[in-house]
C-alpha positions in Angstrom: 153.4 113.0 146.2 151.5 114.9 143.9 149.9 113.3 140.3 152.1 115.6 138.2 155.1 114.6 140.4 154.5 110.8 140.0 154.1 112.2 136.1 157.5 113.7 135.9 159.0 110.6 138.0 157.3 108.0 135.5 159.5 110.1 132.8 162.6 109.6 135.0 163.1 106.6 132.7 163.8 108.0 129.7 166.6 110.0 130.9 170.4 108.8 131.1 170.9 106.6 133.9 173.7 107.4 136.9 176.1 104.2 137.5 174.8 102.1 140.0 177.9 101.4 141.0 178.6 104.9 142.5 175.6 105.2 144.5 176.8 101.1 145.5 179.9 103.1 146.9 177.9 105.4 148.7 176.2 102.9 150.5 179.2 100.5 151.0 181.0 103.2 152.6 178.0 103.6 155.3 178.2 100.4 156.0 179.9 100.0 159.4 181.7 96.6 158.5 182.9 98.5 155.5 186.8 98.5 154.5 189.3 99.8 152.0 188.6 96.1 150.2 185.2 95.7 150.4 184.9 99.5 149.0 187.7 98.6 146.4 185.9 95.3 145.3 182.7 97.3 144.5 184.5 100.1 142.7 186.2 97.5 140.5 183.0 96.2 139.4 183.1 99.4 136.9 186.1 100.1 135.2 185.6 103.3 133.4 184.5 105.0 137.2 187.2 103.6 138.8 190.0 105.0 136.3 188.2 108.5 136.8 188.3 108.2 140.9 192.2 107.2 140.0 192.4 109.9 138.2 190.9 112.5 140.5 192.8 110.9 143.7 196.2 111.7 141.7 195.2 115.3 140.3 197.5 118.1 141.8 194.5 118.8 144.2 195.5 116.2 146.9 199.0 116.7 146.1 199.9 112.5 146.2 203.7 113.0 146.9 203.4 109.6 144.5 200.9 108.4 142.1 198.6 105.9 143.4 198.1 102.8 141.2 194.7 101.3 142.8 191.7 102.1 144.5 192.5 100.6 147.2 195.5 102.5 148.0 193.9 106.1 147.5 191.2 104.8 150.0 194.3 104.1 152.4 195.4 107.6 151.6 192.9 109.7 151.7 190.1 107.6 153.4 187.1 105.8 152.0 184.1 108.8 152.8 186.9 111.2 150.4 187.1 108.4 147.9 183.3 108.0 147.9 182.9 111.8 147.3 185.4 111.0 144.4 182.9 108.8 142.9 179.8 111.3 143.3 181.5 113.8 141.0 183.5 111.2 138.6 179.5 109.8 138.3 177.7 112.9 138.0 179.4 115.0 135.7 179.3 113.1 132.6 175.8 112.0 133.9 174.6 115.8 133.5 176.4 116.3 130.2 174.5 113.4 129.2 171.3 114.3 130.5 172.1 118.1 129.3 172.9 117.7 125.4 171.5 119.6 123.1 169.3 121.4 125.8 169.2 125.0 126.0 170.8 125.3 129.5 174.6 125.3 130.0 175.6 121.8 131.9 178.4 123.5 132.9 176.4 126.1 134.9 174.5 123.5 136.8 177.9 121.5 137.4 179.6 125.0 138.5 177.2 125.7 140.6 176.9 122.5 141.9 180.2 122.1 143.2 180.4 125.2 144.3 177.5 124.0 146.8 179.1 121.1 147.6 182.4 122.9 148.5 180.7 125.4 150.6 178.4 122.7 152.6 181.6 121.0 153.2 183.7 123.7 154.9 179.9 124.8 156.9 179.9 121.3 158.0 183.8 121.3 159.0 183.0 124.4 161.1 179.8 123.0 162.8 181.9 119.8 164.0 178.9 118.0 164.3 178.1 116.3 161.4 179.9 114.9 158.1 181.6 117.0 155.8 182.0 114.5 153.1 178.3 113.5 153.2 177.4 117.3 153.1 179.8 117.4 150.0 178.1 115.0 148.6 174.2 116.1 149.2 175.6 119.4 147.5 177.2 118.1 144.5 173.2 116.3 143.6 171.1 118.8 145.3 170.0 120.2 141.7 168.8 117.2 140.4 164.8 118.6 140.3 166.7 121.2 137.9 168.6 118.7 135.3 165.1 117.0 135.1 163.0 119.6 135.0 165.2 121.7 131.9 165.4 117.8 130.2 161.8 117.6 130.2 160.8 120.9 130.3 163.0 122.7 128.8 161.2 125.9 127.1 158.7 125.4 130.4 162.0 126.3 132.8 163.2 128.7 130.5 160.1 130.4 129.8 159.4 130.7 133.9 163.0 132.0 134.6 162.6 134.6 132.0 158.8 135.7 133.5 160.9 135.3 137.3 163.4 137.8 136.6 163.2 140.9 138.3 160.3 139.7 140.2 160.3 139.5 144.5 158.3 136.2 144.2 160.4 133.0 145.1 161.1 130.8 142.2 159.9 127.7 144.1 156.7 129.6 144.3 156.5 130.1 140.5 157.5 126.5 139.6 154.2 125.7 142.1 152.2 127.3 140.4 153.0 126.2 137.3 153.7 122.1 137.9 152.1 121.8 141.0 155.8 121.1 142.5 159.4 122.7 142.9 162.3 121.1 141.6 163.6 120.4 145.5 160.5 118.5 145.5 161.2 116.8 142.5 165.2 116.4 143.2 164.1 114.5 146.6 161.7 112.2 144.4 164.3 111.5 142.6 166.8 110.9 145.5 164.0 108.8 146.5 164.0 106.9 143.4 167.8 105.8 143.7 167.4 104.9 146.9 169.7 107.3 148.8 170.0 107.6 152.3 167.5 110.0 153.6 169.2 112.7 155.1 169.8 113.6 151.2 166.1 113.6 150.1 165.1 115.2 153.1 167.7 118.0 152.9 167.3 118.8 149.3 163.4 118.8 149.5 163.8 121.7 152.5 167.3 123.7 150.9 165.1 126.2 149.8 162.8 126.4 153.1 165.3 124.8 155.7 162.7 126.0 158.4 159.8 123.5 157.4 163.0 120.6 157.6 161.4 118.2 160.8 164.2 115.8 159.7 168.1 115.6 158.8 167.5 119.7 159.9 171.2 120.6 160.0 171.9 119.1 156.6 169.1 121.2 155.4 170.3 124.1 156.6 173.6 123.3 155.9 172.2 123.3 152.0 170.3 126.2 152.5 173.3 128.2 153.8 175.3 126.5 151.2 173.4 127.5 147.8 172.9 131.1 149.2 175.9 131.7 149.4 177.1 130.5 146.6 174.0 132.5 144.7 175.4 135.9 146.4 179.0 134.9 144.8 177.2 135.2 141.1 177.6 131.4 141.0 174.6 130.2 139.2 172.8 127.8 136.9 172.4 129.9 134.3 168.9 130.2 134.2 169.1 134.4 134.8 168.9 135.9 138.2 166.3 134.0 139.8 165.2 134.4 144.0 164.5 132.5 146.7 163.6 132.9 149.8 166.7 133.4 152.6 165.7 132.0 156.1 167.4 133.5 158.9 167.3 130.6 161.2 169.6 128.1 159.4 172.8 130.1 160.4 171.6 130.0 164.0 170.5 126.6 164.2 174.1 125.5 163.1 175.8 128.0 165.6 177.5 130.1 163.4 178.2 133.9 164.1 178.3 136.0 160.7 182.1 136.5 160.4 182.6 132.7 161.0 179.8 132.1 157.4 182.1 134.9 156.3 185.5 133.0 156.5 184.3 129.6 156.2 182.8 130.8 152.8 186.0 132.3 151.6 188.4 129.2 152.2 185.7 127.0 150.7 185.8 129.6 147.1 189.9 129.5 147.6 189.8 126.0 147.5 187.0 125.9 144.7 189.0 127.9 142.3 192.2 126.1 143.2 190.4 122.8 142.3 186.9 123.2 140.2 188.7 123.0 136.9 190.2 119.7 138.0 187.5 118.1 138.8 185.8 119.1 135.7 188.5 118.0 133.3 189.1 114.5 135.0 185.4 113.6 135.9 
């Protein structure tokens, strides 16, 4: 890790904090002894998260055909990795607003885009059959964290290298290098890092922007990759203007996906988005 990366992590501090008891879910529902209790009892330990999961569980989007009155019973119903992605989102959201007020970026950009990632990785990872969809959901919903820190921080920096970006052929991850000494995948991983996330997360947002240096957690990287680019080409951004990065052309291969499958598993994944985004927005 670079000095001015261990910089920008000292600062990390100073910025609002995510609940520890969502990332306590995350790792509960890893656990292989884990249960709808055990998940329940840790959820419980932090009421205003819990009554936002609740909240989420019974929004038209699942389509309850009653309303569930506990935790426990919407892990029963819909299953504890759905209820952990639940928490991801009912944690992050008012974490960015949070970490985003009075900045000069829109938080609802970031989130937007955001779970629009996080949609799309889940329905690539569906498709590929081979590794978790809910897991990918969740990498996509914090694979911008580098960005919230970096426009907290360095706001009129960002803004200033976005503006100087646009138009240009030069990857953006290339002009953030040159003018921190890091990218913010590099600096979302530290920060992944920091929280103590499992690491296929660091390891596939430090490569969703170059899936083809990945040496670990690959298809979650290029799951990512795929992911944001898609999601870029739909005009889903984070505001910052029209900024590039390099597209590999390995990552669909890798994964085993023929170009009209990326093209239907994309347009379910936006379907579903716009049938649900607003939702998750209003509740979380």
């Amino acid at each position: 890790m670079s000095s001015k990366l261990k910089e920008i992590i000292e600062k990390i501090a100073d910025l609002p904090s995510m609940p520890d008891v969502a990332f306590e879910v995350m790792r509960e529902v890893d656990n292989p002894t884990a249960n709808a209790l055990t998940v329940s009892n840790v959820l419980a330990r932090d009421p205003s998260l819990s009554a936002r999961v609740l909240q989420l569980a019974n929004s038209a989007y699942y389509g309850m055909p009653r309303e569930v009155a506990s935790i426990r019973g919407a892990i029963v119903l819909l299953g504890m990795r759905t209820v952990k992605s639940l928490s991801l989102v009912a944690a992050t959201f008012p974490w960015l607003q949070k970490a985003m007020q009075g900045k000069g970026v829109d938080p609802d950009y970031l989130w937007n885009h955001s779970l629009a990632v996080a949609f799309v990785s889940r329905a690539i990872a569906r498709a590929t059959g081979t590794v978790n969809p809910e897991q990918a959901f969740c990498i996509g919903v914090l694979h911008n964290l580098g960005i919230v820190v970096l426009c907290t921080l360095k706001e009129a920096d960002v803004l200033a290298l976005a503006q100087m970006q646009d138009g240009s052929d030069t990857p953006f991850t290339i002009v953030e290098e040159s003018a921190f000494g890091f990218n913010h995948a590099d600096l979302g991983a530290a920060l992944a890092e920091s929280w103590n996330l499992p690491e296929a997360y660091s390891d596939a947002i430090r490569h969703h922007h170059n899936p083809d240096l990945a040496t670990r957690n690959v298809m979650f990287a290029d799951i990512l990759h795929l992911a944001d680019t898609l999601v870029r080409n739909a005009d889903i951004d984070e505001g910052l203007g029209n900024l590039v990065f390099q597209v590999s052309e390995h990552s669909a291969s890798r994964l085993g996906l023929e170009p009209d499958v990326i093209e239907q598993v994309a347009e379910s994944a936006f379907l579903e988005l716009n049938g649900s985004g607003k939702i998750f927005q209003q509740v979380a």
